[in-house]
C-alpha positions, 0 to 999 in steps of 0.5 A, spaced: 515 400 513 514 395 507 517 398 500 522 398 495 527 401 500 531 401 506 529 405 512 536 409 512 535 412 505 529 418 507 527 418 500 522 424 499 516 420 500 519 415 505 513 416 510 509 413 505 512 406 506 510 406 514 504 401 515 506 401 523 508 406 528 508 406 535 510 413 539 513 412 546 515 418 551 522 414 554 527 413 549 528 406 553 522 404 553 522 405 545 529 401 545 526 395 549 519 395 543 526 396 538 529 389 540 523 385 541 520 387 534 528 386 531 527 379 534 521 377 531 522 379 524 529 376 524 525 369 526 520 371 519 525 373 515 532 370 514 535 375 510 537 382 514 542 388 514 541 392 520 545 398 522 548 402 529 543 407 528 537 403 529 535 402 522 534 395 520 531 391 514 529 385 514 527 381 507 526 374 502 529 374 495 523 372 493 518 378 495 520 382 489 515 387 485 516 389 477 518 396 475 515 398 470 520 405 470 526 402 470 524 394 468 526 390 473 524 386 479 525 391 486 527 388 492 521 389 497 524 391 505 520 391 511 523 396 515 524 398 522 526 404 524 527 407 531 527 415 530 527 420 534 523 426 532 523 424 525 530 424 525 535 418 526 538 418 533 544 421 535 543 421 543 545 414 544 552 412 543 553 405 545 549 402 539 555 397 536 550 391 537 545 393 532 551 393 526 551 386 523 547 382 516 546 376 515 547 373 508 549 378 502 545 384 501 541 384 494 544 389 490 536 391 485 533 398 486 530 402 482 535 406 477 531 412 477 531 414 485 538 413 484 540 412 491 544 405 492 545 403 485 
């Protein structure tokens, strides 16, 4: 996912932002494609905030777009999301490795979506 937003806030038209996806019969399988892209973009892009539910955006404060609506720079976010149905995944409890950031998490979004402002 490439946007303005982080992949854990489902926005009406969140599926637009998706440039790659990749489907998998066995969740494992999926979680081993998961880990292996987490550690890629975590070598491109130094920024991240990453949560138990395996969701994660990765970002460089210096990739940001003008909004024209509410007049300020947005933050862009490539996001990573393993899914289960198009939902987040609820059958999988032994996440705690997947919570954790690096750095300070920007705070610019775009005040007419309203969500995380």
């Amino acid at each position: 996912m490439h946007g303005d937003n982080e992949p854990w806030w489902f926005f009406e038209d969140w599926q637009d932002d998706i440039v790659e996806k990749y489907e998998f019969e066995d969740f494992y399988e999926a979680l081993k494609f998961y880990k292996a892209e987490w550690q890629r973009l975590s070598q491109v892009f130094s920024d991240y905030k990453s949560q138990a539910d395996f969701m994660a955006a990765f970002w460089v404060e210096s990739e940001q777009r003008w909004c024209l609506e509410c007049e300020d720079f947005l933050q862009q976010y490539h996001g990573l999301a393993l899914l289960e149905d198009w939902h987040t995944v609820k059958s999988f409890s032994k996440r705690p490795p997947y919570d954790k950031k690096s750095g300070d998490f920007p705070r610019n979004c775009c005040k007419f979506k309203g969500f995380g402002c």
